[in-house]
C-alpha positions in Angstrom: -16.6 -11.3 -14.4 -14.5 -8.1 -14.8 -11.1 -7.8 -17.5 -8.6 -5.7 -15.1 -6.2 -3.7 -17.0 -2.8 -4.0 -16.4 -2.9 -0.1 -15.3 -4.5 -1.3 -12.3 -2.8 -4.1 -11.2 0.1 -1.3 -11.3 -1.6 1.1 -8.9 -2.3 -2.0 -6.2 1.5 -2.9 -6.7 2.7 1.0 -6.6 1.8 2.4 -3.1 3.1 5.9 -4.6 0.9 5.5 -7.4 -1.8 8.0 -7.8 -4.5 5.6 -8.0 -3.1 3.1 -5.7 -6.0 3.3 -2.8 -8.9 3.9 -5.5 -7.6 0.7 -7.2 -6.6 -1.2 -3.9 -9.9 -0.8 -2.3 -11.7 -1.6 -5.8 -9.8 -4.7 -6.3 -10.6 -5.7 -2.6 -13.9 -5.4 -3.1 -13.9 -7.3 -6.3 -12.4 -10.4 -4.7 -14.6 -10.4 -2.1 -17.5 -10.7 -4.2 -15.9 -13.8 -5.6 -16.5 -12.5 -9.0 -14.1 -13.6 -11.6 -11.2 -11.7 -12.9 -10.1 -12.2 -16.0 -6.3 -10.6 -17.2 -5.0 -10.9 -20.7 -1.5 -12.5 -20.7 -0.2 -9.8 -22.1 -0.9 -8.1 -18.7 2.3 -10.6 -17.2 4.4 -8.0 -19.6 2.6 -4.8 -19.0 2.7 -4.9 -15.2 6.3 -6.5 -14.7 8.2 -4.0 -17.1 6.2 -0.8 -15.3 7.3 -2.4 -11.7 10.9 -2.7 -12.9 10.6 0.8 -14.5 9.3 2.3 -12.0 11.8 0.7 -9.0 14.5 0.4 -11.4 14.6 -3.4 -10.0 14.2 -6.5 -12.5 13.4 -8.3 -9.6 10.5 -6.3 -8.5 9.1 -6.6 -11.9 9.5 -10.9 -11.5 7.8 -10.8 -8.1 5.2 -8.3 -9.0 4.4 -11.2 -12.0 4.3 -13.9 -9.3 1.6 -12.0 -7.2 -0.6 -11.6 -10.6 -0.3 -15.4 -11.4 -1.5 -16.4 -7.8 -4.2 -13.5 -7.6 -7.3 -14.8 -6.2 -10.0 -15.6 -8.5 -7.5 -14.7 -11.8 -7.7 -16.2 -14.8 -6.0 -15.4 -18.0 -7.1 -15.2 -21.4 -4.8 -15.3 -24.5 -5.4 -12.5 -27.1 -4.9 -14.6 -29.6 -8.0 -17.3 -29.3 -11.0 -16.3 -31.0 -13.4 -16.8 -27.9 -11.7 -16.0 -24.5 -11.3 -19.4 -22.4 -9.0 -19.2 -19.6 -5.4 -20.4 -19.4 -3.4 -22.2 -16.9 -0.4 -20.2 -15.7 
């Protein structure tokens, strides 16, 4: 199980992004292990307000939220519980 900063979540989503084919092929590879990834919920706010930043598109920032919440093998975990359980998004 890996915790995947929102930082890399917005290099997959940015193809101009510096990192975008280091993190693309890493998160590739990670899903094909069929390992679990884990994403704060904060992360919904992190990635969607750097999409719309960076396009200048609100809507870019929605959809780029959408393609988070139905990542394969995703779950998130609120910063608020003690222990880390997953949550249903």
């Amino acid at each position: 199980m890996s915790v995947v900063d929102a930082s890399v979540w917005v290099a997959v989503l940015m193809a101009g992004d510096a990192n975008h084919d280091a993190a693309s092929r890493w998160l590739r590879a990670h899903v094909e292990s069929g390992e679990a990834t884990l994403l704060p919920t904060l992360a919904l706010t992190e990635v969607s307000g750097a999409v719309a930043c960076r396009t200048g598109d609100s809507s870019a920032g929605a959809r780029a939220t959408d393609l988070l919440r139905s990542a394969p093998g995703a779950a998130f975990v609120s910063l608020m519980n003690r222990e880390p359980r997953p949550l249903l998004v």
